[in-house]
Structure formats: structure tokens, C-alpha cells
py3Dmol code that shows the C-alpha trace and the ligand (Angstrom):
import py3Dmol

protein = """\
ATOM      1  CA  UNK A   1       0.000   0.000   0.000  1.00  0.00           C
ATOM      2  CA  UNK A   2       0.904   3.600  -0.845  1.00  0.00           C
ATOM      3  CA  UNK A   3       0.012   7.263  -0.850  1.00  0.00           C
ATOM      4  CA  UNK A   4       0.930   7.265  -4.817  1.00  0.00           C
ATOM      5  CA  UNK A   5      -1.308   9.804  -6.103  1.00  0.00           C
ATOM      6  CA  UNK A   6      -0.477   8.915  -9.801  1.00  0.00           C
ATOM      7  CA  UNK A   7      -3.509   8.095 -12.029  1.00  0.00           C
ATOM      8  CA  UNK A   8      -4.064   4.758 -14.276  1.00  0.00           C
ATOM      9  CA  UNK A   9      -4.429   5.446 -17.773  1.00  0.00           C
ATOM     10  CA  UNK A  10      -7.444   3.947 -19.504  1.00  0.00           C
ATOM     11  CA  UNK A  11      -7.823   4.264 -23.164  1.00  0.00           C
ATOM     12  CA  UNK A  12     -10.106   2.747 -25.899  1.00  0.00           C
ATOM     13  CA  UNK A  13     -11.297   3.898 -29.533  1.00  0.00           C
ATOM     14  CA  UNK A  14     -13.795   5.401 -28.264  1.00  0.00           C
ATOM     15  CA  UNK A  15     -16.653   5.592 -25.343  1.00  0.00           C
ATOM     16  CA  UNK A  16     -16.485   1.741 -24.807  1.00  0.00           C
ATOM     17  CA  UNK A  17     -13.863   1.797 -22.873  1.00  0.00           C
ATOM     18  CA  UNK A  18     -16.214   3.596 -20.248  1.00  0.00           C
ATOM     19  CA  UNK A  19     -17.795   0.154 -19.477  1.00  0.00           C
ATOM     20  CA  UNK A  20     -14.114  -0.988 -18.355  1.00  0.00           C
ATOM     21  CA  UNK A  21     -14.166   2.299 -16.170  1.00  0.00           C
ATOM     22  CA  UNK A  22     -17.336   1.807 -14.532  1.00  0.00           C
ATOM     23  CA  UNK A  23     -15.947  -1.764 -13.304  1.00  0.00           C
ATOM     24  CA  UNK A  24     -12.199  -0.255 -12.280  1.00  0.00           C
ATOM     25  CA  UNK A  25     -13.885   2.736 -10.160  1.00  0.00           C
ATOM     26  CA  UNK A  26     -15.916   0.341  -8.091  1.00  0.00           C
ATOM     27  CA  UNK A  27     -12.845  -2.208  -7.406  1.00  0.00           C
ATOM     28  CA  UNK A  28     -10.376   0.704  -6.674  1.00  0.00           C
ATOM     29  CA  UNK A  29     -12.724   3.635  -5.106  1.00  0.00           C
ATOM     30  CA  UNK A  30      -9.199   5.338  -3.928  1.00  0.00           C
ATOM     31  CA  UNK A  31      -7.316   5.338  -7.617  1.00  0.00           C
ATOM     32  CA  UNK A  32      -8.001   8.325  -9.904  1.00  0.00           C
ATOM     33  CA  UNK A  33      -8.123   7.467 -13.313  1.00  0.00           C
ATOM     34  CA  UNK A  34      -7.412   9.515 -16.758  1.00  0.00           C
ATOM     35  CA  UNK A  35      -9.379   7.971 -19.462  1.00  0.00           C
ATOM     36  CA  UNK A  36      -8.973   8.734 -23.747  1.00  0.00           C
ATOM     37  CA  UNK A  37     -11.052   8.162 -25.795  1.00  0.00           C
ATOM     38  CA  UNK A  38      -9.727   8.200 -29.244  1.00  0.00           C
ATOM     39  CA  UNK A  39     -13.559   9.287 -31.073  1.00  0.00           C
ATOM     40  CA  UNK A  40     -11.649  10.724 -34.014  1.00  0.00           C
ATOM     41  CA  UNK A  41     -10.073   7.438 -34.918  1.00  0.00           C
ATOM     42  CA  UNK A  42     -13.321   5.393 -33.965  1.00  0.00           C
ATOM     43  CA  UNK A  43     -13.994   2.293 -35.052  1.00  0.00           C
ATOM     44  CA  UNK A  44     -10.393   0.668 -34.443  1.00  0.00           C
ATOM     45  CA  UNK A  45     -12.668  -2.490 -35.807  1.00  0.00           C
ATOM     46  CA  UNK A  46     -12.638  -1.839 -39.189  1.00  0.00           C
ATOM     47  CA  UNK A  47      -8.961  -0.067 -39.777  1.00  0.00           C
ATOM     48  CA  UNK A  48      -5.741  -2.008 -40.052  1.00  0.00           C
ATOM     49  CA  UNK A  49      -3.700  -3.199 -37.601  1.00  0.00           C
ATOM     50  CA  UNK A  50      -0.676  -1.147 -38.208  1.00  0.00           C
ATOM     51  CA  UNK A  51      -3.169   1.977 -37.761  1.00  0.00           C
ATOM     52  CA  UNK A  52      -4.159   0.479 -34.445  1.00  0.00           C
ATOM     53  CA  UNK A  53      -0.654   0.115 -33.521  1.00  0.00           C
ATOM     54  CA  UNK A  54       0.066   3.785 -34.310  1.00  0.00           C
ATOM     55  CA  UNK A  55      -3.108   4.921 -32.476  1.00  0.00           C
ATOM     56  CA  UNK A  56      -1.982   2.672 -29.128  1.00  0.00           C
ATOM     57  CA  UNK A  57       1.640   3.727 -28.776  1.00  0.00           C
ATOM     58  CA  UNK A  58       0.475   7.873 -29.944  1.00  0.00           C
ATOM     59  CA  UNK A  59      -1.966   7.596 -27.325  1.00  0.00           C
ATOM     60  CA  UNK A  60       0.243   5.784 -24.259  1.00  0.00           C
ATOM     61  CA  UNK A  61       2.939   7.951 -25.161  1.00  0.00           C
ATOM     62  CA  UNK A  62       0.632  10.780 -24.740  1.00  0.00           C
ATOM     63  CA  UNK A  63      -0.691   9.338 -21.749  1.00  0.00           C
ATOM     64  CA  UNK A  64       2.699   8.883 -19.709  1.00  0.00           C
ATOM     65  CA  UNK A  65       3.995  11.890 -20.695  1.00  0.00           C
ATOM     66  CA  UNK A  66       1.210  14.288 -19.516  1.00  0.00           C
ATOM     67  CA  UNK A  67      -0.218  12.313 -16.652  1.00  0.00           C
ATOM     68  CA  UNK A  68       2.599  10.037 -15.254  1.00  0.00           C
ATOM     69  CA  UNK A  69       0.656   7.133 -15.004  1.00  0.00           C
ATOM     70  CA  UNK A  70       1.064   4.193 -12.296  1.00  0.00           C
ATOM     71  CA  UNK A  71      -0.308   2.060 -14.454  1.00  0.00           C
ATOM     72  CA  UNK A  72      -2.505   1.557 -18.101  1.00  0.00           C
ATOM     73  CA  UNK A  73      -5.451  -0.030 -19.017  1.00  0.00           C
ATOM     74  CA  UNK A  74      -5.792  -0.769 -22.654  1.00  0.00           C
ATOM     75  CA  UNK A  75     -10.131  -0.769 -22.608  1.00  0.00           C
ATOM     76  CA  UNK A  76      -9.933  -2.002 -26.077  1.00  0.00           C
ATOM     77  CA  UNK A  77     -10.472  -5.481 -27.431  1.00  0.00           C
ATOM     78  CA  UNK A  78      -9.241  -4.504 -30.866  1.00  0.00           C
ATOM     79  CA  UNK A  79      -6.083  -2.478 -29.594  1.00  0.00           C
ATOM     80  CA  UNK A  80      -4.977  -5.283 -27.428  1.00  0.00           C
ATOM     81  CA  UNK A  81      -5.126  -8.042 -29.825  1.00  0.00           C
ATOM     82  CA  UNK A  82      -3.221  -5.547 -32.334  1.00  0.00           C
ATOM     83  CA  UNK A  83      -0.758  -3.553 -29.964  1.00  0.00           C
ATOM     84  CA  UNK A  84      -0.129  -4.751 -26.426  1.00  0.00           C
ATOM     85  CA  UNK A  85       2.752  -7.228 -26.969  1.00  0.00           C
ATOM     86  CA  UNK A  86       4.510  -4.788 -28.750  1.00  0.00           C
ATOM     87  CA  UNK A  87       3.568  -2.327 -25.532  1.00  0.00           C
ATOM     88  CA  UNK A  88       4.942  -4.546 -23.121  1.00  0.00           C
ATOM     89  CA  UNK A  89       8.130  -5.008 -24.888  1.00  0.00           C
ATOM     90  CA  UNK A  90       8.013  -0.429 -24.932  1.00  0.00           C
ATOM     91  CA  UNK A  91       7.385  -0.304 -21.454  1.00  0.00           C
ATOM     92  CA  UNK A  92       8.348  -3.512 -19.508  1.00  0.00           C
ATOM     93  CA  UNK A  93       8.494  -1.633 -16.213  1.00  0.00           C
ATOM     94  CA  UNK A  94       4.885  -0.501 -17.024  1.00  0.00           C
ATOM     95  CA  UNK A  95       2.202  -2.643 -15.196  1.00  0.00           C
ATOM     96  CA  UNK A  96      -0.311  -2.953 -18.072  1.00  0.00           C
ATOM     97  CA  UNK A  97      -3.322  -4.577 -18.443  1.00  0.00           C
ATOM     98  CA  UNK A  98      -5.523  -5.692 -21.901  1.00  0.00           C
ATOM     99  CA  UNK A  99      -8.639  -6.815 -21.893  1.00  0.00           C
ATOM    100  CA  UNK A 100      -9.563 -10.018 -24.351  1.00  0.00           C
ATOM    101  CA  UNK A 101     -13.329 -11.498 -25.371  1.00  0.00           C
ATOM    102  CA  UNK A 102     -13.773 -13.756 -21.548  1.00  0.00           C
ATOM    103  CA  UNK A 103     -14.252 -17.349 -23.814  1.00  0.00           C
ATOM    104  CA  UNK A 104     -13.024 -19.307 -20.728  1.00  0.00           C
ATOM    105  CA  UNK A 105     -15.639 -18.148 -17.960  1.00  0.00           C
ATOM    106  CA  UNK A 106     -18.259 -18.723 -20.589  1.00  0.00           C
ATOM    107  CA  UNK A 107     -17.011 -22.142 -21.291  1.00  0.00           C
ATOM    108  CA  UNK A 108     -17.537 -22.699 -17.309  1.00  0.00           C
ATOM    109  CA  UNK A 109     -20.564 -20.797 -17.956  1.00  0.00           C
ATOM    110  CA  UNK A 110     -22.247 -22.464 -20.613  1.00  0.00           C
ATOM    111  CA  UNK A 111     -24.724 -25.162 -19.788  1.00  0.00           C
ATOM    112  CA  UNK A 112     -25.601 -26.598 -23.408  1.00  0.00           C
ATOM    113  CA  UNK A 113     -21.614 -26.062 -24.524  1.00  0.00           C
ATOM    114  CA  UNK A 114     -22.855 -23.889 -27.830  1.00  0.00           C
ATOM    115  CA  UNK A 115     -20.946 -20.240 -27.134  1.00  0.00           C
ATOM    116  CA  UNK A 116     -22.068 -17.297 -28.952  1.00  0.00           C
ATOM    117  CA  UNK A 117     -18.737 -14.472 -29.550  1.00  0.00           C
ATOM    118  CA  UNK A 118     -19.182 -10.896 -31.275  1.00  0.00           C
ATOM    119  CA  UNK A 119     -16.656  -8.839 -31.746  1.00  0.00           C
ATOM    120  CA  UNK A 120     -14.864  -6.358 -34.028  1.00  0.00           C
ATOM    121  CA  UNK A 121     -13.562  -7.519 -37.257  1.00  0.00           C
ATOM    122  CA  UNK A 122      -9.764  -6.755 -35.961  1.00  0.00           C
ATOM    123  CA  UNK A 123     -10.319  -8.912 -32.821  1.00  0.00           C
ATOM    124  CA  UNK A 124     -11.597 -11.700 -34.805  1.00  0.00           C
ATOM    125  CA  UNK A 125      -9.232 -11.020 -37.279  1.00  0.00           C
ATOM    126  CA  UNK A 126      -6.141 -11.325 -34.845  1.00  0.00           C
ATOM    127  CA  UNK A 127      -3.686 -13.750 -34.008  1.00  0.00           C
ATOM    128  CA  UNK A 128      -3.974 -13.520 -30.575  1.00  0.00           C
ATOM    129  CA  UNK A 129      -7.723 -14.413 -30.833  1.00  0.00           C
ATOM    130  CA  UNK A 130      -6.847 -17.360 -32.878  1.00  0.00           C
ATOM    131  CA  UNK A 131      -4.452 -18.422 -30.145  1.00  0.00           C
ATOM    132  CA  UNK A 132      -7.086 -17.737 -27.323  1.00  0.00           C
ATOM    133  CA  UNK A 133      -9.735 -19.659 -29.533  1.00  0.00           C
ATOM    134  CA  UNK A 134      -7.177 -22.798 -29.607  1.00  0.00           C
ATOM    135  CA  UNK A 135      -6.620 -22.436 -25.928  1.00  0.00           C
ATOM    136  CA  UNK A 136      -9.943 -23.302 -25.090  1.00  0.00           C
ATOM    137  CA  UNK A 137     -10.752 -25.906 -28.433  1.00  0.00           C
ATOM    138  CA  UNK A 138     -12.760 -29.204 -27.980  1.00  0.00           C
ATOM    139  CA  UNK A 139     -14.040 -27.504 -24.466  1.00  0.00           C
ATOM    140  CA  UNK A 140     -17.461 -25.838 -26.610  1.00  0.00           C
ATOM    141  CA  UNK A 141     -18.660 -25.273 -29.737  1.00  0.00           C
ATOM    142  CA  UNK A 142     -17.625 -21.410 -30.558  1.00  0.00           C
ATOM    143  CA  UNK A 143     -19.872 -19.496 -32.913  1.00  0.00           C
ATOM    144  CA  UNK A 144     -17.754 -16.149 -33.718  1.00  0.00           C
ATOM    145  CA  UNK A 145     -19.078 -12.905 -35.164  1.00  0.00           C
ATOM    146  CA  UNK A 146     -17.786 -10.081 -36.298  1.00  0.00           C
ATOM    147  CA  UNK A 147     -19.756  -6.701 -36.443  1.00  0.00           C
ATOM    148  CA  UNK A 148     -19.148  -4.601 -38.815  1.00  0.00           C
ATOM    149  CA  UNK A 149     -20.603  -1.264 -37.932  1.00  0.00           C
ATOM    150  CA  UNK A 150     -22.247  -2.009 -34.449  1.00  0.00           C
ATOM    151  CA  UNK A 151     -19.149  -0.104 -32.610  1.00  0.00           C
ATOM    152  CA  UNK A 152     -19.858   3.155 -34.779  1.00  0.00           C
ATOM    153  CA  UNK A 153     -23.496   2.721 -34.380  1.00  0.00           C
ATOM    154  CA  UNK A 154     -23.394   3.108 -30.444  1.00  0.00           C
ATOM    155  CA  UNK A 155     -20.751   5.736 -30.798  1.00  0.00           C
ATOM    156  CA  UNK A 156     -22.902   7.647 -32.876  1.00  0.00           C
ATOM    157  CA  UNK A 157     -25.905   6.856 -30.039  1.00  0.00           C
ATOM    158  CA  UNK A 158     -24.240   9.812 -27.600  1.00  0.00           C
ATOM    159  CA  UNK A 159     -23.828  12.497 -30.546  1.00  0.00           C
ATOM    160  CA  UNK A 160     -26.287  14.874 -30.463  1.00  0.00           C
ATOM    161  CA  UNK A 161     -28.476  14.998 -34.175  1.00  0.00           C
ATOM    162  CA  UNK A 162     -27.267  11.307 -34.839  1.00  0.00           C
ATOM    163  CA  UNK A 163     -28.917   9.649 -31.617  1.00  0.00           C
ATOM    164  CA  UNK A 164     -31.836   8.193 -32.997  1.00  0.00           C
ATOM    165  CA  UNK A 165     -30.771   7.074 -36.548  1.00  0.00           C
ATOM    166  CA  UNK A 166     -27.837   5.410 -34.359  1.00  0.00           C
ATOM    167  CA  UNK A 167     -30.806   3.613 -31.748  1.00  0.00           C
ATOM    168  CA  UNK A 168     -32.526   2.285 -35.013  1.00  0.00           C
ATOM    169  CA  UNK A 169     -28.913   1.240 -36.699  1.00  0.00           C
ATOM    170  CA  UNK A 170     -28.232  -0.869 -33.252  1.00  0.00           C
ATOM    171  CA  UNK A 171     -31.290  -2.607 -33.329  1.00  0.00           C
ATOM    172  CA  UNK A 172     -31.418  -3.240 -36.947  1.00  0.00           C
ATOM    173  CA  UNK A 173     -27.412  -4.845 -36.537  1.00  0.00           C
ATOM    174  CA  UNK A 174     -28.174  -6.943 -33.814  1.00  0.00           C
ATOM    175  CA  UNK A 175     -30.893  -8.381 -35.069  1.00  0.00           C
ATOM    176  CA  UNK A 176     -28.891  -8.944 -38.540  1.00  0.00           C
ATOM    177  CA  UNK A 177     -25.960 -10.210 -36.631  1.00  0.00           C
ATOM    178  CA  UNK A 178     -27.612 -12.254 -33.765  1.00  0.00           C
ATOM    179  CA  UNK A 179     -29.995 -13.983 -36.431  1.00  0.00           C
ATOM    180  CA  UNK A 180     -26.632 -15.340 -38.806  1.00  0.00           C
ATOM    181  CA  UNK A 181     -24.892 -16.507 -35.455  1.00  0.00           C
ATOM    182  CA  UNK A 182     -28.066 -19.561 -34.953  1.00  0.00           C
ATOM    183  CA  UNK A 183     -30.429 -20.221 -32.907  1.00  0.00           C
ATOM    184  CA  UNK A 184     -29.951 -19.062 -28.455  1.00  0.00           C
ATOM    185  CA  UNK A 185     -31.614 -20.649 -25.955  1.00  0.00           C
ATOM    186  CA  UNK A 186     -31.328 -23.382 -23.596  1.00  0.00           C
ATOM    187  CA  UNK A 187     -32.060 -26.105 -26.290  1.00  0.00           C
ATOM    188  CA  UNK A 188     -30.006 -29.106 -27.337  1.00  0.00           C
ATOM    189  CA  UNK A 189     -27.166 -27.285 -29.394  1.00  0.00           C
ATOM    190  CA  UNK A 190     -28.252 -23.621 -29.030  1.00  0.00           C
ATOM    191  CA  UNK A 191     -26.459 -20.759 -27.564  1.00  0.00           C
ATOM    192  CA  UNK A 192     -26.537 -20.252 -23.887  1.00  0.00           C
ATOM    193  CA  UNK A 193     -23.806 -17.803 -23.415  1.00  0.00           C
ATOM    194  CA  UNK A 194     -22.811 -14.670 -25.496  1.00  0.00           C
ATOM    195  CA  UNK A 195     -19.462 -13.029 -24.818  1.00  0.00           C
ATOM    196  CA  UNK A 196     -19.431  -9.576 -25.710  1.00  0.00           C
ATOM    197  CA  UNK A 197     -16.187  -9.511 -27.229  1.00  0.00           C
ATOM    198  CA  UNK A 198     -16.265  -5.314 -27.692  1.00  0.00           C
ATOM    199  CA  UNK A 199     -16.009  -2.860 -24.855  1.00  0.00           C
ATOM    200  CA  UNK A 200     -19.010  -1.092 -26.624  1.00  0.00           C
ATOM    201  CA  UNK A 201     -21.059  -3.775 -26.551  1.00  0.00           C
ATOM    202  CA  UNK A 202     -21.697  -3.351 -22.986  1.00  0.00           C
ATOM    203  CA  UNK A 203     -23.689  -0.648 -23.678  1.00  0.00           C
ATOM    204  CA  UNK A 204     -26.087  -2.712 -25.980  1.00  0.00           C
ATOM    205  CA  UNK A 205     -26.990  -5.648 -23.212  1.00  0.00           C
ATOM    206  CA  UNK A 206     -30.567  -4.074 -22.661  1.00  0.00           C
ATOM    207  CA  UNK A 207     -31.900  -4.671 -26.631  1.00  0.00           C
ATOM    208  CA  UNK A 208     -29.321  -7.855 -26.644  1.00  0.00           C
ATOM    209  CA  UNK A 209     -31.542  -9.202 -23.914  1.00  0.00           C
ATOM    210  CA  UNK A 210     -34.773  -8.291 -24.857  1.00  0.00           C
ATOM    211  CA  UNK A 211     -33.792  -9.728 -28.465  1.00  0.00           C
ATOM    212  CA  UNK A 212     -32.099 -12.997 -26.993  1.00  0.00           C
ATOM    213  CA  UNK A 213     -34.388 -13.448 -24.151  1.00  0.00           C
ATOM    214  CA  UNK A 214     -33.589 -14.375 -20.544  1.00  0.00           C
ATOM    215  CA  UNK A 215     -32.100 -17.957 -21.092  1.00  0.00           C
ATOM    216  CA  UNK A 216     -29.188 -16.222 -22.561  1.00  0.00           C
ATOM    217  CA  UNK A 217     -26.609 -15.056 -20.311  1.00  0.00           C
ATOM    218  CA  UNK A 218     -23.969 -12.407 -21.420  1.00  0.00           C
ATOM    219  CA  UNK A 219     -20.728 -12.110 -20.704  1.00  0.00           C
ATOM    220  CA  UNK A 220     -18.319  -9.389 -20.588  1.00  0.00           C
ATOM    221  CA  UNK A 221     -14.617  -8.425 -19.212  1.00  0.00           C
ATOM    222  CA  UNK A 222     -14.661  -5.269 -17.192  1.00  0.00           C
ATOM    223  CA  UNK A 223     -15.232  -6.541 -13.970  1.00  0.00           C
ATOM    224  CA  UNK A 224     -12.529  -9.252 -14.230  1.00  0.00           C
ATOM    225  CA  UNK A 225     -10.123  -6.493 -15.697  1.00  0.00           C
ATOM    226  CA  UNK A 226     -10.839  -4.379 -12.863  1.00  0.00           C
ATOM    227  CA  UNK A 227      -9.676  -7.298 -10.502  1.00  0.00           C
ATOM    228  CA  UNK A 228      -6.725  -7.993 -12.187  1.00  0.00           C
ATOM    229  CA  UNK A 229      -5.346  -4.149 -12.106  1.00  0.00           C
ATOM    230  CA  UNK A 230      -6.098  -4.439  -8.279  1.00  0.00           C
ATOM    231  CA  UNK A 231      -3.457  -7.494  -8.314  1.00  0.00           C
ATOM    232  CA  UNK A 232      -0.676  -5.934 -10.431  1.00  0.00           C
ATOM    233  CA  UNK A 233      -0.786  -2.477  -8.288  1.00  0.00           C
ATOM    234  CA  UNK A 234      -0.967  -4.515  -5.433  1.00  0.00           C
ATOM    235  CA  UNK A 235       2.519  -6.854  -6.487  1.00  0.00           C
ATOM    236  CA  UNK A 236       3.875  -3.907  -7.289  1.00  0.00           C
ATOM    237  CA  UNK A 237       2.742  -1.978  -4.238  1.00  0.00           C
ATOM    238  CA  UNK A 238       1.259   0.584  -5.717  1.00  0.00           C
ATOM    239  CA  UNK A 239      -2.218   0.319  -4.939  1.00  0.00           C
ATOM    240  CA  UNK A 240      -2.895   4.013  -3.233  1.00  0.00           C
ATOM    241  CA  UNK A 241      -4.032   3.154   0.942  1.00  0.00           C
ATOM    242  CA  UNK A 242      -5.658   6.362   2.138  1.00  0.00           C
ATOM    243  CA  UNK A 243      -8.699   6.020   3.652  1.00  0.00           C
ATOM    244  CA  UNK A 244     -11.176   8.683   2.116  1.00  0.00           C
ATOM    245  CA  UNK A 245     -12.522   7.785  -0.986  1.00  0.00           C
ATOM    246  CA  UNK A 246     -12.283  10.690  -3.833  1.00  0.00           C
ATOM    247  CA  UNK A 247     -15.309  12.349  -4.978  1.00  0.00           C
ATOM    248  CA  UNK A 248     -16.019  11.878  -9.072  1.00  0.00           C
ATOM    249  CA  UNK A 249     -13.832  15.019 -10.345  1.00  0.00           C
ATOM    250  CA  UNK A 250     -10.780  14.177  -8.036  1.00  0.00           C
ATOM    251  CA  UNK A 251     -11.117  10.758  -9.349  1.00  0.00           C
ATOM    252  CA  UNK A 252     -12.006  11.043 -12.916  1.00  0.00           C
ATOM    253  CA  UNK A 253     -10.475  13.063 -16.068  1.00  0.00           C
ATOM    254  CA  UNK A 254     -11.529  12.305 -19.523  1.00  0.00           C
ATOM    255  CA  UNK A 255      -9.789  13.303 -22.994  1.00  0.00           C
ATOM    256  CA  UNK A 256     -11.587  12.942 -26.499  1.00  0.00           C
ATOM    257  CA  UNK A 257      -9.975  13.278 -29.603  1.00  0.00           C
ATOM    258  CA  UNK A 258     -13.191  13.570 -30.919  1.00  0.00           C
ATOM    259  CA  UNK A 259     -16.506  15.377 -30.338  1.00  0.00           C
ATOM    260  CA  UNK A 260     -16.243  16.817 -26.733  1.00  0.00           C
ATOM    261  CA  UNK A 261     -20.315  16.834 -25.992  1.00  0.00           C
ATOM    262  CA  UNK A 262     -20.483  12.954 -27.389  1.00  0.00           C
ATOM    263  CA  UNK A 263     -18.274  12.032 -24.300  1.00  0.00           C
ATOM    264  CA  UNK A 264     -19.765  14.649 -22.234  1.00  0.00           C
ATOM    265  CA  UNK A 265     -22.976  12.257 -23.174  1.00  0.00           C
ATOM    266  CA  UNK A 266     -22.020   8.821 -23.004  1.00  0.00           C
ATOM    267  CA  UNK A 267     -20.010   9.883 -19.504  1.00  0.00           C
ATOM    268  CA  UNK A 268     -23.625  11.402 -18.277  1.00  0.00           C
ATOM    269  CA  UNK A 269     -25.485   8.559 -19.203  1.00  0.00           C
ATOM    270  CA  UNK A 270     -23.284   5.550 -18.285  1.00  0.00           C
ATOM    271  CA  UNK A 271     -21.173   7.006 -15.467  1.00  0.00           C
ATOM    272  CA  UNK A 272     -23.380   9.300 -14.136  1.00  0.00           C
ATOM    273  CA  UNK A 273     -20.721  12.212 -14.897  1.00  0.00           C
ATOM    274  CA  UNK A 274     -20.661  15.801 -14.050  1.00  0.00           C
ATOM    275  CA  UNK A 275     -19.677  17.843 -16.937  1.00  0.00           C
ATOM    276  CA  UNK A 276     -16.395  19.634 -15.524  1.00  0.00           C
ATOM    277  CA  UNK A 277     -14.433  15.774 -16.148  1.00  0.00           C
ATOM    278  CA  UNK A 278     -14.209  15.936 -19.952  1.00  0.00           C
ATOM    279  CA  UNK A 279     -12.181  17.580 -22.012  1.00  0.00           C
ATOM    280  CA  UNK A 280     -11.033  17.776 -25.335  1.00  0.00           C
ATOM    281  CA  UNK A 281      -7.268  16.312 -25.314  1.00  0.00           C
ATOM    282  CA  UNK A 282      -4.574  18.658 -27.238  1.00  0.00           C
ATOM    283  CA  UNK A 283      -4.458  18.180 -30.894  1.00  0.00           C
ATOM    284  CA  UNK A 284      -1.236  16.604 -31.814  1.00  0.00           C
ATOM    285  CA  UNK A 285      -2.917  13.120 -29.948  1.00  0.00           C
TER     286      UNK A 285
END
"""
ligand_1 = """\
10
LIG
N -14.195 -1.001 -28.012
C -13.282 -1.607 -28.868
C -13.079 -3.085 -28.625
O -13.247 -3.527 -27.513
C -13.153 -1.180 -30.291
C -14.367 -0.892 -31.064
C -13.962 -0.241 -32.367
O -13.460 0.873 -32.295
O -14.124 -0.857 -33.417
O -12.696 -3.806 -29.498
"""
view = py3Dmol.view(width=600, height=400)
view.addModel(protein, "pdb")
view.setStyle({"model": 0}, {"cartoon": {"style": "trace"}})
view.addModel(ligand_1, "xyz")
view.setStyle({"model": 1}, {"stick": {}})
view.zoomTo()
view.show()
């Protein structure tokens, strides 16, 4: 334990990354954070990998330079299957932590064995996912997805003039996406268990429900992220001790590259935000 004010970085394409957040405020109540989110380069799904590798190291450079950060979360699927070797090998005294699509709780999960995954195109695309896929072969049948679109959709849900064409997008995708992935339920061979393999998707679970039904269970990484940042500040000794937990705008400062009233949004909405945490970050980002 420590008085270490410094703040963990948390970063994502965009506003999914706030569904990491959410889960990392509510293991460590005494850590501040500093969260980007890079909106102008939104959907890291659909570009290449070497542009997601560029956007990563821009942004942690960024990141350690203005805020010297204890520690880094990368919020991002997509940027962690692309980027966060090569991160580790940048910073190895850096404790970092990626976040991955959670196949093996839902293979403990999963009562008929069928396993639904959606994700980004990069994630699915990625060698790492390939790799985590084979780590858990002959335990379930997988069915994988990717979704084209469905990131920028719920981006585009927080900015103002584009909310409602982006509400009618989402449901219009999941029903396109959910519908080629089979049949869910609790039936012989059907899909149980859904892992939302996106940080945005998080933000989608109410429709995903009332589209799947209640058989289905959903499964998503923030809260085991959150966890596993509390271990690696704690083995390091940097998890901060003091007693008095931090009110919001101690505790919270978010960057956009991107439209500064989107975040201001999603941040209301989701995190139940005061305005005065968000920012627009400088421009060379
Ligand atoms: N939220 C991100 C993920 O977890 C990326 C979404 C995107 O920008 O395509 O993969």
C-alpha cells in the first residue's frame, strides 16, 4: 500500500472503454483514473492493424507523458489483440493490463456447450484471438461474429443529431448479426452464453436481452479487468491506501480526440458524470 497519487491510464477507440471504467472505479474507489477516448479514430474495428498500432503507442505515449501514469489499461479489445505485446516489450516496467473477449468463464458458464462471440472484425481477425480460440478448443462449440458497424453505431448513439438514426442502426445490426450466429436458448445445441467480445457492446446488453431473451446469459470483461489491475498495483505496491474515498472530479479526467459533448454524453449517461471531467485532449494526440 501507498500514498501514490499517480492516475491509471485507460484508453479505448472510443466511449467503450467507459464500461471498463465503470468496473475499475468500483474495485479501486481510492485510484483516480485519466481515461482517452480516441472518437476521431473510432472504429479501431474496421482499420488495419498497423493503424491500431500507431493509435496505441500515440496515445500511451501521450498518456505517460502528460499524466505520469502508475499504471494503463488498454479498454480495447481490438487495440490489445493488435498492440499490447509490442507495448509490453516499450514499457516492460509498465504494469499494463488488456482486456480479451472472456471465452473461458463462458465455457464454465455455458450449460448446453454452444458459445455465442461478437466482436470487431480486428479482434476476430487477430492472431492472438486465434491463439485464445485454440486455448480453449474441444471444451465448446464457438460461434464467432464479427460486427461490422455495431461499434460506430453506439458511438454515434451519444452524438447529439445522430442519436436516434444510431438507436434504429443498433437494433437493426443486432438483429442482422444475432440472427446469422443460430439459434440461443437453452435447447439441445443452441447458444446459452454470449461473450461480448467489444467494450461497446456493454452498452447494448438491454436490446441484446430483450432480443435474446432471458435464457441467454452475457458475458463481458470489465469486472474481471478491474480485478486484475487491483493485483498488479498490489505486487507492485502501488495500490494508493488512504482512507477517504475521492469524490467523481478528483477521481475522474476524460480526454476525447473527438466530439467533446459525445463524451460529455455517453459519460452522463453511463457514469453518471458531471460535466467539468471531460475535455477535449490537445491536438497533436
Ligand atoms: N471497443 C473496442 C473493442 O473492444 C473497439 C471498437 C472499435 O473501435 O471498433 O474492441
Amino acid at each position: 500500500m501507498t500514498s501514490d497519487q499517480r492516475p491509471i491510464g485507460v484508453f479505448d477507440s472510443g466511449i467503450g472503454g467507459l464500461s471498463v471504467l465503470q468496473a475499475l472505479q468500483t474495485e479501486l474507489p481510492h485510484e483516480r483514473f485519466v481515461y482517452l477516448a480516441d472518437n476521431a479514430h473510432a472504429p479501431y474495428g474496421e482499420k488495419t492493424d498497423l493503424y491500431v498500432r500507431q493509435r496505441t503507442h500515440a496515445i500511451t505515449e501521450h498518456l505517460l507523458a502528460q499524466h505520469q501514469l502508475k499504471a494503463l489499461v488498454v479498454a480495447c479489445n481490438t487495440a490489445t489483440a493488435a498492440a499490447i505485446h509490442e507495448l509490453r516489450t516499450r514499457h516492460p516496467q509498465l504494469p499494463l493490463v488488456g482486456v480479451e473477449p472472456a471465452l473461458k468463464p463462458a465455457v464454465a458458464l455455458s450449460q448446453t456447450g454452444h458459445i455465442g462471440v461478437m466482436a470487431t472484425r480486428g479482434t476476430v481477425a487477430s492472431d492472438k484471438f486465434a491463439r485464445l480460440l485454440d486455448s480453449v478448443r474441444g471444451q465448446a462449440q464457438f460461434t464467432v461474429q464479427a460486427c461490422n458497424g455495431l461499434a460506430l453505431a453506439i458511438e454515434q448513439s451519444t452524438l447529439p443529431g445522430l442519436a436516434e438514426a444510431a438507436e434504429q442502426r443498433i437494433t437493426e445490426l443486432l438483429k442482422q448479426y444475432t440472427a446469422a450466429m443460430g439459434a440461443f436458448g437453452k435447447g439441445l445445441g443452441q447458444m446459452d452464453t454470449l461473450v461480448l467480445g467489444c467494450t461497446h457492446y456493454v452498452f447494448v446488453e438491454k436490446p441484446l436481452k430483450a432480443l435474446l431473451g432471458s435464457d441467454v446469459q452475457l458475458v463481458s470483461t470489465g469486472e474481471a479487468v478491474a480485478r486484475q489491475t487491483r493485483r498488479l498495483l498490489e505486487a507492485a505496491g502501488l495500490l494508493r491506501s488512504d482512507p477517504a474515498p475521492l469524490s467523481a472530479i478528483q477521481r475522474l479526467s476524460l480526454f476525447t480526440t473527438g466530439d467533446l459533448h459525445g463524451l460529455e454524453a455517453a459519460a452522463q449517461r453511463w457514469l453518471d458524470l458531471p460535466q467539468g471531467a471531460c475535455h477535449k485532449a490537445p491536438a497533436h494526440v
